[in-house]
N, C-alpha and C positions, 0 to 999 in steps of 0.2 A: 504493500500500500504506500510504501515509500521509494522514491523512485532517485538515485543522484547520479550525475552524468558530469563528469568533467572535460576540460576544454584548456588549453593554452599551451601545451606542455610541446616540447621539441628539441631542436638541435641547437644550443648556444655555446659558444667558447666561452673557457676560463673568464672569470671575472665579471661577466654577463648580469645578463637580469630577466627573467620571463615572470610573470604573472598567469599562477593557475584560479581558473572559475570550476566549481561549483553549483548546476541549477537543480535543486530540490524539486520536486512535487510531490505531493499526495499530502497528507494531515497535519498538523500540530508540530510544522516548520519551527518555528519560534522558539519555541517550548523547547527544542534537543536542543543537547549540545555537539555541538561539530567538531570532526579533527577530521585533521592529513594525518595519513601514515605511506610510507612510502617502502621498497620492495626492490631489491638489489637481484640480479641472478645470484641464486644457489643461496641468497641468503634470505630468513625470517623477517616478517612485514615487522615495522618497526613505528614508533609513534613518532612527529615532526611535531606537530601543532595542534591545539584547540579550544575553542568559544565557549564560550558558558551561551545557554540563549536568550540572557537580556544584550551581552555584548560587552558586558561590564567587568569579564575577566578572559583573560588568554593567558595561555600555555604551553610556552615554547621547549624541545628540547636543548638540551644543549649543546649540541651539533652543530646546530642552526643561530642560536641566541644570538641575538645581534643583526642577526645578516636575511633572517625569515620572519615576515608579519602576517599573520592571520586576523579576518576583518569579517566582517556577515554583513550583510542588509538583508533585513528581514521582511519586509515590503515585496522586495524582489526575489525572495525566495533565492539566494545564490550566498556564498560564501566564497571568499578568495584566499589566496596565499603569495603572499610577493614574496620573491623570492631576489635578494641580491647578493654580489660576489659567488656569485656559484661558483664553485670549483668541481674537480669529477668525480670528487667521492659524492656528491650528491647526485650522479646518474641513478636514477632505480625508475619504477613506475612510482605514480603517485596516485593515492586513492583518497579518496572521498570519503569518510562517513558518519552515518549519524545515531547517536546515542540516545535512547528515548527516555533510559532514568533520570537525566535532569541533573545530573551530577558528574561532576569533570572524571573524565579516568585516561588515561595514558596505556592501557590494554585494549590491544586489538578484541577479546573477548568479552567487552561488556560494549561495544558498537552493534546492531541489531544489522544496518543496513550500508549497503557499500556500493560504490559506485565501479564503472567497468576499470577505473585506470586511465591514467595520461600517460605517456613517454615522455621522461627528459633527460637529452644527454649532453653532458658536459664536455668540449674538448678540452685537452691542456695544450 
């Protein structure tokens, strides 16, 4: 009943910048909380980022701190992640998803719903 599709992901050199979206549909958008987690070959989905769903708290790893922002508009039912100074250990797929207990978690296994995946690859 919940539907997420991601969008922006691709090929940028070291140091770069891309901007991944998020378009939610289906029910009580607002209300979850959102994260990125994102998925290397051969290795374990791993958590980047995530919204609380008034918008009033985020939750970066520390991989990224600094260098990756996570943002929602809830209007628009989309969630983004800007992503700068990529380097290539951040190549993986990037996914979407959304948590319907209302409470932040950084495990892949308390996320209900997931998006198919973006491609981003970083050259050096």
């Amino acid at each position: 009943q919940v539907q997420l599709v991601e969008s922006g992901g691709g090929l940028v050199q070291a140091g770069g910048s891309l901007r991944l979206s998020c378009a939610a549909s289906g029910r009580t958008f607002s209300s979850y909380v959102m994260g990125w987690f994102r998925q290397a070959p051969g290795k374990e989905r791993v958590f980047v980022a995530a919204i609380s769903w008034s918008g009033d708290s985020e939750f970066v790893a520390d991989s990224v701190k600094g260098r990756f922002t996570i943002s929602r508009d809830n209007a628009e039912n989309t969630v983004y992640l800007q992503m700068n100074s990529l380097n290539p250990e951040d190549t993986a797929v990037y996914y979407c998803a959304a948590d319907p207990d209302q409470a932040y978690s950084d495990s892949v296994y308390e996320y209900d719903y997931w998006g198919q995946g973006t491609q981003v690859t970083v050259s050096s």
